[in-house]
N, C-alpha and C positions, 0 to 999 in steps of 0.2 A: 790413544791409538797405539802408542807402543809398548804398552801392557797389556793391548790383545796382543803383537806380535809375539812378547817375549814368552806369554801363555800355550798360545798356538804351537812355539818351536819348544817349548816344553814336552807338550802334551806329544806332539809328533816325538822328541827325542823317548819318550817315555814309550811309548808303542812297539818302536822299534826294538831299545833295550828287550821288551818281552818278546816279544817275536823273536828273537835274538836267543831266550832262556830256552825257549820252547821248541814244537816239531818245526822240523825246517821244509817241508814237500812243498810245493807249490799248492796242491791242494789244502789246505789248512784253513779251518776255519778259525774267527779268535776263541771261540768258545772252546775248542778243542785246544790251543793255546794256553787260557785260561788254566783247564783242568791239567792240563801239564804242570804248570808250575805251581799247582796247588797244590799237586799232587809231590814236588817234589820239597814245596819247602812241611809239608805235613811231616815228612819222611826225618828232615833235616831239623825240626825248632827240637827236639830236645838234647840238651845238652848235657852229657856226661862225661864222666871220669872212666865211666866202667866201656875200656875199649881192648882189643888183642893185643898181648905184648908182642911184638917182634924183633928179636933180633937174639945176643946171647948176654945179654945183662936183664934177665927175666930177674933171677932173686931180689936184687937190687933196685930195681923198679917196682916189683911188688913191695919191698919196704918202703921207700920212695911216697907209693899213692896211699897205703896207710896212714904215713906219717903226714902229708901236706893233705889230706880230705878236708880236713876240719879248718882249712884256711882257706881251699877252693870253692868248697859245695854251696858254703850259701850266696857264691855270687852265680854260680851254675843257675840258683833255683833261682835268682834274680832273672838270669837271661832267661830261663826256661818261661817264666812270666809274662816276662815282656815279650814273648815269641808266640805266645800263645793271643796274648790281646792284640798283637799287630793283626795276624792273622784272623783274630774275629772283626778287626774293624775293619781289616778290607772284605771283608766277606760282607759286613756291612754295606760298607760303600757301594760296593758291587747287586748290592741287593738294590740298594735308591737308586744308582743310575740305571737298571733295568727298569724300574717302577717309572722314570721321567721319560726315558724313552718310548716306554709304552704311551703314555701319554699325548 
């Protein structure tokens, strides 16, 4: 019994967390929820090097990401990876519990 409660206050903390990422109106559906933060981590899984310099040490930066590439990129294309299969396997997930729910 108190591994349904600790599931229960899970699953509530976890709901809330998205509600949380997503539109805040009263009206909101979680579907339109949903597409929010899907939308926003689509925007967000790839991870690069290649971003605006700002500021006035631009030459020096631009050497900088030259020189350290080939020591960051293949853990970039590591995370880029894993950002893409988390993403397919909530989309997964999300796919069966619509299918049980129908059910």
């Amino acid at each position: 019994m108190a591994d349904e409660t600790d599931v229960a206050a899970l699953f509530a903390r976890l709901k809330e967390e998205i509600r949380a990422a997503g539109p805040r109106s009263d009206g909101v559906t979680p579907a339109q929820v949903r597409l929010s933060v899907r939308d926003q981590a689509e925007r967000l899984w790839p991870v690069s090097a290649d971003r605006p310099f700002v500021g006035k040490a631009r030459p020096l930066k631009m050497f900088l990401r030259r020189f350290i590439r080939w020591y960051v990129e293949p853990a970039w294309a590591d995370q880029r990876a894993f950002n893409d299969a988390v993403l397919k396997l909530i989309d997964d997930l999300d796919e069966r519990i619509s299918r049980l729910e129908q059910r």
